[in-house]
C-alpha positions in Angstrom: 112.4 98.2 87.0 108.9 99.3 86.5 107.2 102.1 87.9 103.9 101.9 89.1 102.2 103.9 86.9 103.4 101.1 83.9 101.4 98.8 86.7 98.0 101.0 86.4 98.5 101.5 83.1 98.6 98.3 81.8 95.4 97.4 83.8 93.6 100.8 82.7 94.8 99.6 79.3 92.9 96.6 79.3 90.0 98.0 80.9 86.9 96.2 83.1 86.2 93.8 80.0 89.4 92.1 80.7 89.6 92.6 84.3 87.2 89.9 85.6 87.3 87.4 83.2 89.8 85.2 81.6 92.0 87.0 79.2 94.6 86.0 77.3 96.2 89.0 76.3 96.1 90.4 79.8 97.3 87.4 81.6 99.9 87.2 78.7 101.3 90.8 79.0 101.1 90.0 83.2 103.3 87.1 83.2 105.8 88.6 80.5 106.2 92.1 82.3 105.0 91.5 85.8 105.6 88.8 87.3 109.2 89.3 88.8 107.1 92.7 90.1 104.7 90.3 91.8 107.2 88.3 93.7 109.0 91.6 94.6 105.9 92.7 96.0 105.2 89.4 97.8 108.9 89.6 99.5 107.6 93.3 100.5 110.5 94.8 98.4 108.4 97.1 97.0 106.9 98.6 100.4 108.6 102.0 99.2 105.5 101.8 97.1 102.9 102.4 99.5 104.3 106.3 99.8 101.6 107.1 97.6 98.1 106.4 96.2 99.1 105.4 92.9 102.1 103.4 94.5 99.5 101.6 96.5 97.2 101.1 94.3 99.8 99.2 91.8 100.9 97.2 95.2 97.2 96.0 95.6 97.4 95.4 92.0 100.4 93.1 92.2 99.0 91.3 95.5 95.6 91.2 94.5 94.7 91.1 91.1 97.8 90.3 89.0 98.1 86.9 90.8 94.7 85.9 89.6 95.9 86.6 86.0 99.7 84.2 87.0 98.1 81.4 88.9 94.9 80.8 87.4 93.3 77.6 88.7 96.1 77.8 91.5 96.4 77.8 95.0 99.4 80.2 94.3 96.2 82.8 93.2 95.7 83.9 96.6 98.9 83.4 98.2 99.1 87.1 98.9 95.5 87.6 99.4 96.8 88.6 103.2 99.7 90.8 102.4 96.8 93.0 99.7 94.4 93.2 103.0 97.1 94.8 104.9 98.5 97.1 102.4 94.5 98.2 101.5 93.8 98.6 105.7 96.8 100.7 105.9 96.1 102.7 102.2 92.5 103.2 103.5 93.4 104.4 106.8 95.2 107.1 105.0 92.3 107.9 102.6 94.7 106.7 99.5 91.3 104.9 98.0 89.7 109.0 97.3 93.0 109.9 95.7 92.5 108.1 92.6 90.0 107.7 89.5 86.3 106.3 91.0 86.9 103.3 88.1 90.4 102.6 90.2 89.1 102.7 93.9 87.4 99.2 93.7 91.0 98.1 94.0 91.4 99.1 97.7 88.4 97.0 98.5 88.6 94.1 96.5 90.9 92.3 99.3 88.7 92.3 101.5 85.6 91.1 99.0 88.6 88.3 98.6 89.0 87.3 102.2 87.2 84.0 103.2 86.7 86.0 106.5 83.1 86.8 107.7 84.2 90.7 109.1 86.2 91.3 106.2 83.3 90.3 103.7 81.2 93.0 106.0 84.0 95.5 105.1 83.7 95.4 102.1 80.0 95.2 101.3 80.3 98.3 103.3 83.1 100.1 101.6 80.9 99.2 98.1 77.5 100.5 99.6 80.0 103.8 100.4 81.4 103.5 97.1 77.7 103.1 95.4 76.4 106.3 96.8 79.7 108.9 96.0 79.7 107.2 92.3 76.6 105.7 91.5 78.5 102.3 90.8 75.9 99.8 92.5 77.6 96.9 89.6 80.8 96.6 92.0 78.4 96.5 95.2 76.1 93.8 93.8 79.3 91.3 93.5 80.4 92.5 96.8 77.2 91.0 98.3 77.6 87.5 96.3 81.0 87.1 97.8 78.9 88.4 101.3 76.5 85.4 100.5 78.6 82.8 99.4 81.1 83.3 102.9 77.3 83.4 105.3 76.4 80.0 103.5 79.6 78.2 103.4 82.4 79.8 105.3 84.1 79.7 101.9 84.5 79.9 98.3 83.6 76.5 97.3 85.1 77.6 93.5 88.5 77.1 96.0 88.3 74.0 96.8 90.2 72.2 94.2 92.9 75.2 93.8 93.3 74.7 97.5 93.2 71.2 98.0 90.3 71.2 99.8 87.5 68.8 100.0 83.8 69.9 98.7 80.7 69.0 100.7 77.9 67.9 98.7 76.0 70.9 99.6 79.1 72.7 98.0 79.3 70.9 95.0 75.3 71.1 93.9 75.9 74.7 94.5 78.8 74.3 91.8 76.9 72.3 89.5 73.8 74.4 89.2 76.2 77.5 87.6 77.2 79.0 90.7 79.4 81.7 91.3 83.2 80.5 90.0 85.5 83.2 91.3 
């Protein structure tokens, strides 16, 4: 089994460059060494995990960001998007997001910034405004506020739509057409 500082390593490893864009290598390396860690995580058999900060941060990393990387273009991509929100309100409740590298805290928020919910988009424009002014990071807080925007105008990622099944209004789909925001 790995541990979850293989999990933080391997993202560290790969580094911001890879991290929010498409990436062979890293989704390669994700599906070939931790997937079965995902669905663990996504049957809550790894709960032992959120002991710690680096335990929860690699949980968030599983829920969150590793099923990005497995399900691209899927539905299946944010099929634990609500499990990552819990396990980042209960890590942040216990200050776990201050225990760990400033590059690595973006991790506790990102659910959140993921959420097609209007009080959890708030969240986390305001845990990025926090984050802005004890590291000077105003990059991660500038994306936070897209996602902010994109929720206020449509109630929803319209870059979801087709992973999801959904339908796209018209207003949606100009929006899409004229290079907007994919996820």
């Amino acid at each position: 089994m790995s541990s979850p500082e293989a999990v933080i390593e391997c993202w560290l490893r790969h580094g911001p460059e890879a991290w929010f864009s498409r990436n062979e290598a890293l989704d390669a390396e994700i599906e070939a060494d931790y997937a079965d860690l995902h669905f663990q995580a996504s049957r809550c058999a790894l709960s032992h995990w959120e002991e710690t900060p680096t335990g929860t941060l690699a949980l968030l990393l599983l829920l969150d960001q590793f099923p990005r990387n497995l399900f691209r273009g899927s539905g299946h991509s944010y099929a634990t998007d609500p499990l990552a929100r819990t396990t980042a309100r209960l890590a942040l409740a216990k200050g776990f997001d201050k225990k760990v590298e400033p590059i690595l805290r973006p991790f506790f928020y990102l659910p959140f910034e993921h959420s097609e919910d209007i009080e959890d988009q708030r969240y986390s424009v305001s845990l990025f405004e926090k984050h802005r002014d004890e590291t000077g990071d105003a990059e991660t807080l500038k994306w936070a506020v897209v996602h902010l925007d994109l929720i206020e105008r449509f109630g929803r990622f319209p870059h979801r739509n087709a992973a999801l099944g959904r339908e796209t209004t018209a207003e949606e789909q100009a929006y899409l057409d004229n290079d907007g925001f994919k996820g």
